[in-house]
N, C-alpha and C positions, 0 to 999 in steps of 0.2 A: 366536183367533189374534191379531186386534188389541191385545186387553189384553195380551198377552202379549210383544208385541215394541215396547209402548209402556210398560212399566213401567218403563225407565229412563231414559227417554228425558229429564227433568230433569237428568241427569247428562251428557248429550250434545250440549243446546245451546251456543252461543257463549255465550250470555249468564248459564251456567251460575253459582253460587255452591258449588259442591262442588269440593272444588280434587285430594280422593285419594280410595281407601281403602284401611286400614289394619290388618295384623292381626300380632299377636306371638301365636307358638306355644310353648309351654314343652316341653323336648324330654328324654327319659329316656334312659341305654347300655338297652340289652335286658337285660343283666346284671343293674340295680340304678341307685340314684340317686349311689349310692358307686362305682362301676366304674372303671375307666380307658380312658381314648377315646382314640382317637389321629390329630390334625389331620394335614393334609395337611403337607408337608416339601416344604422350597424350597433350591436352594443360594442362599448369600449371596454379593456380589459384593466386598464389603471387610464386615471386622470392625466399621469404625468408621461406623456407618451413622448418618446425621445428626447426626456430631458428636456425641451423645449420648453415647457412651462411648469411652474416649481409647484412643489406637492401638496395636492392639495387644492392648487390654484384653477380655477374652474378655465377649460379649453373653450374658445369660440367656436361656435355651431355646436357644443354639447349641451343637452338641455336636461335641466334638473326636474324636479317631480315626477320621475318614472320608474318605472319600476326596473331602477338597475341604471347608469349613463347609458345615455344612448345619442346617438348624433348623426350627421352627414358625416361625407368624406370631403372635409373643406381644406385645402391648404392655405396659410393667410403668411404672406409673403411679405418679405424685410422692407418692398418701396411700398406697403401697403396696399397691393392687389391679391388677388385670391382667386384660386383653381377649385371649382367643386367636381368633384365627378358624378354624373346623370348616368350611365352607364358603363359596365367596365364591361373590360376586356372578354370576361366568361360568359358575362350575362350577354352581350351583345351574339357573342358564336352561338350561346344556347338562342337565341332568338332565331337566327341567320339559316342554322340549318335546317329546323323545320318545314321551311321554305320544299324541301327537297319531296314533302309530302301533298303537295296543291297537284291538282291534276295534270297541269300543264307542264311540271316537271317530274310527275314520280316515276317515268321510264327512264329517265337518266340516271338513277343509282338501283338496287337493291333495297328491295323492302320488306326488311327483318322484323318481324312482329315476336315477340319474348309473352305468354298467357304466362299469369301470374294472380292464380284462384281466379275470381271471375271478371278480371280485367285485362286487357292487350294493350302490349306498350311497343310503340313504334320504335325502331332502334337509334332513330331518328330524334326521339324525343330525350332520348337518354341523357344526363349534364358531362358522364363523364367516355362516351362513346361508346368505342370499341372495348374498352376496360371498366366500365360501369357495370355492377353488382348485379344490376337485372341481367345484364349478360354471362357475368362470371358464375352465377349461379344458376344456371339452366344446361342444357346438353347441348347451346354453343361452345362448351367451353374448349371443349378442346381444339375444336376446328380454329380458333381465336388464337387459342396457344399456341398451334401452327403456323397461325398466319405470322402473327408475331415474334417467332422462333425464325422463320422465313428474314422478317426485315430486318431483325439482327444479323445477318448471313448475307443482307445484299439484296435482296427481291421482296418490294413491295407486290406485288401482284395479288399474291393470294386474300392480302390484307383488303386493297383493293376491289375483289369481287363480292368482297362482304360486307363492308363499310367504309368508303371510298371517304367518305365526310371524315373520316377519321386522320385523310391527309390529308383534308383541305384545312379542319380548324385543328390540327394537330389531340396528339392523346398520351397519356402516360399510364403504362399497367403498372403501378405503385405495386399493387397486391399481388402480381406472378412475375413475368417474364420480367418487368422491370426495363421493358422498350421504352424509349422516350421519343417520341417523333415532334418537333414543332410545326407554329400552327404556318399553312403558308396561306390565311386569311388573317386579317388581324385588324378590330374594331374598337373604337372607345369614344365615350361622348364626354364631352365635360364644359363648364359655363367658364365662365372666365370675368370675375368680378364680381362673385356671389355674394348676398350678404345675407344668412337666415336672419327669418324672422320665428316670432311665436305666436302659437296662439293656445287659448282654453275656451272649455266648455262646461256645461254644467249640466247635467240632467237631476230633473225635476220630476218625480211618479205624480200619475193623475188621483191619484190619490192619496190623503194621509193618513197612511196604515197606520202610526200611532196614534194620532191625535183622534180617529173617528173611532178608537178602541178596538181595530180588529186585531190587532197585533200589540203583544207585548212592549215596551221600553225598550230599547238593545242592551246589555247587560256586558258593559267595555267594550273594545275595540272591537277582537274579533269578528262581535255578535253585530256589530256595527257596519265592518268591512261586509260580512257575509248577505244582511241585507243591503247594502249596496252594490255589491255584485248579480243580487238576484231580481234588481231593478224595484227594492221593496223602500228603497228611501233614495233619498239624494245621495250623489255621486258627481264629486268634481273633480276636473281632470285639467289643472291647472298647470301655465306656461308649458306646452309640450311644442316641438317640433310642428313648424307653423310653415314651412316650403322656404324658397327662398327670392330673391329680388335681385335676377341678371343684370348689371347693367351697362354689360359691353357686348358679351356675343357666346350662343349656343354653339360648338363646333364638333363634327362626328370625322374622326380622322381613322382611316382604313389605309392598310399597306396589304398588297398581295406582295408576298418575297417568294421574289422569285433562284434567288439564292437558295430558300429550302426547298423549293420545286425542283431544280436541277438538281438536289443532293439524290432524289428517289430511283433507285433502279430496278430492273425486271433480271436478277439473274444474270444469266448468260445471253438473255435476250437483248435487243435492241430497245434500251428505254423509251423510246421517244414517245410510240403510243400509248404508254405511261401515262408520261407526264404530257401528250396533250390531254388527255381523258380527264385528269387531274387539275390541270388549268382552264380546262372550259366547265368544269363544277364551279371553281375558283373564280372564275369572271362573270358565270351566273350570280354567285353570291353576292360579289360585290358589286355588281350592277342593276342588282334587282331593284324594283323599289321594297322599303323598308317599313315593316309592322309599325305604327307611329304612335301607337295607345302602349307606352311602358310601364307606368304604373298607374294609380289612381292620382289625380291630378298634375297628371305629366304625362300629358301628350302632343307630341312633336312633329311639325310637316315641315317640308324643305323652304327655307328663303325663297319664294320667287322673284326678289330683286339682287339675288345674288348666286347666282352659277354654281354648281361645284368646280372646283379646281381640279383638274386631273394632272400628272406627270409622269413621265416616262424616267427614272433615276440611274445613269449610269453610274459603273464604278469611281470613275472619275470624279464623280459630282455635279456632272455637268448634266442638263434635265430640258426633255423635251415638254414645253407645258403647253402645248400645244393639243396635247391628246383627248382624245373621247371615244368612249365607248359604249354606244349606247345599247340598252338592254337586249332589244332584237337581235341586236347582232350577237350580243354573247350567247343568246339564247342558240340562235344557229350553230355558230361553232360548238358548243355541248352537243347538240346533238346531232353533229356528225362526227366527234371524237369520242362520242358513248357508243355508235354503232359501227364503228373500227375497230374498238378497243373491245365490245362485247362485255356489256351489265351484266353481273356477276346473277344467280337465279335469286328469285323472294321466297324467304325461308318464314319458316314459323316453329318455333323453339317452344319449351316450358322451361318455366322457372322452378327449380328443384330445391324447395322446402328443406329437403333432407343435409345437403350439402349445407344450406346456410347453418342449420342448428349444429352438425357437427363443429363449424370454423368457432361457433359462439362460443361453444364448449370449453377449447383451449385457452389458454391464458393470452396476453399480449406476448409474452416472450417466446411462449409456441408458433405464435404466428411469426412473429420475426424470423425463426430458426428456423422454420417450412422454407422463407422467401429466401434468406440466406442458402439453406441448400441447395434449392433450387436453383439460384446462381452457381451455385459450384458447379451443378450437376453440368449445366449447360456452357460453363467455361473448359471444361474436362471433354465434353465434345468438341467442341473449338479445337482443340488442342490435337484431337487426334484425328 
């Protein structure tokens, strides 16, 4: 058990020279290496987005007849190639830690269930962690605030026996204490020579409610739009956001930094069972295999004529790429650096109605002043 919870321990001291590691995945459609995927869709807030293209002037991958721009996230680059992003960085952590609720891992963290009317929300599922709403507004709250009053002061710990994922994909209480932790996970997918395409449709009712007289004429637009919304006439839904056509390479690139692993301390205690506890989350995560159904028509399994890449990145630069770690084995070391470290207990909270409707109450500027004092409050401690 000693060898075993001391074999990375090179990686956890202060005075470490390992600065990450490192691994690029090469990613296939299910379909084919030819297929078309289809990134996630954002609306845009003006056309002319960094100046880059003049007003007015319609942006590549934004597609017109919808209701409002709306586009990929494509970059189209000056030698003529182009970055789409398939997955970012939050979507990927919200995907990743779920993981921590499948049977075979949910003894290695705490499992915070939040009732909220007649639904349970795993804490696990939460987008913005330890500082998401479903928690700040239940009678977790305070125990949060503690914990997080704690990591400002030096000692992760407490934060830890509560929601440990919170330092592995990092968290920010925006709305109290105003902790900022980074994430020491870190995932993003993106194609690399995307080119959208389009496509439309047209629905057609099985019937013709005007022409067979059971229905009125439409009487201008509105009356128009309203039975085509309610599937009483034709509805076309021309040139929209049609996926796109890879034609170099899907890549999923994941950093464990291990530079924000060593920032975490316990106090006056000896950090190390800390941060192993926190690195064998962290090595589960990144070595798991990975949900591959992202969205609707984009779903993703690994190259198998092409490896992932793993590296060992020291400060230097210099990199061992030699490495591998394979799942089982991270699996092991979690779960003998969960039962040294001791999994914080599984809690079950309510979400308190009451609290939310008073914050509604205030203005935006009340709530600003709340956070703002709040920080005083807790600077004025510091201090003395």
């Amino acid at each position: 058990m000693s060898d075993l919870l001391e074999q990375y321990d090179q990686w956890l001291h202060d005075e470490s020279d390992v600065a990450a590691l490192t691994m690029r995945q090469w990613l296939v459609p299910i379909e084919g290496e030819d297929a078309i995927i289809f990134p996630p869709t954002y609306t845009l807030a003006d056309t002319d987005v960094g100046g880059r293209f003049g007003k007015g002037e319609p942006i590549p991958g934004v597609y017109k007849g919808q209701k409002g721009p709306m586009g990929y996230n494509i970059d189209f680059l000056d030698d003529g190639t182009s970055v789409c992003q398939i997955d970012s960085v939050g979507s990927q952590a919200n995907r990743m830690e779920p993981i921590f609720m499948r049977e075979s891992l949910k003894r290695l963290v705490p499992q915070v269930k939040i009732r909220a009317g007649d639904k349970e929300v795993n804490l696990l599922e939460a987008g913005h962690r330890a500082a998401d709403a479903i928690v700040r507004f239940s009678d977790l709250l305070e125990d949060l605030e503690e914990a997080f009053n704690a990591v400002r002061d030096g000692d992760a710990t407490k934060l830890a026996n509560i929601a440990p994922t919170s330092l592995v994909f990092g968290v920010w209480d925006s709305r109290g204490t105003q902790v900022r932790l980074p994430r020491v996970v870190r995932s993003v997918i993106r194609a690399f020579n995307a080119k959208p395409l389009h496509r439309s449709a047209q629905y057609i009712p099985v019937v013709d409610y005007v022409g067979t007289n059971l229905l009125d004429e439409p009487q201008g637009k509105e009356q128009q739009d309203a039975m085509s919304e309610l599937g009483l006439s034709h509805a076309p839904a021309p040139w929209s956001h049609g996926g796109v056509l890879v034609e170099k390479e899907i890549r999923r690139d994941a950093t464990l930094n291990l530079v924000a692993l060593r920032a975490l301390r316990a106090g006056a205690n000896d950090p190390l069972p800390l941060r192993r506890y926190i690195l064998g989350l962290s090595l589960v995560a990144f070595a798991a295999p990975q949900e591959t159904f992202l969205r609707e028509g984009c779903q993703l399994v690994p190259d198998p004529g092409r490896p992932s890449d793993w590296s060992l990145v020291k400060h230097d630069g210099s990199r061992e790429e030699n490495f591998r770690l394979p799942y089982k084995e991270a699996l092991g070391y979690a779960n003998a650096t969960a039962k040294a470290f001791g999994v914080g207990p599984d809690r079950t909270a309510t979400f308190a109605a009451r609290k939310a409707r008073e914050e509604l109450r205030q203005s935006k500027e009340e709530r600003k002043r709340s956070r703002r004092g709040m920080g005083k409050v807790q600077e004025q401690e510091a201090d003395q």
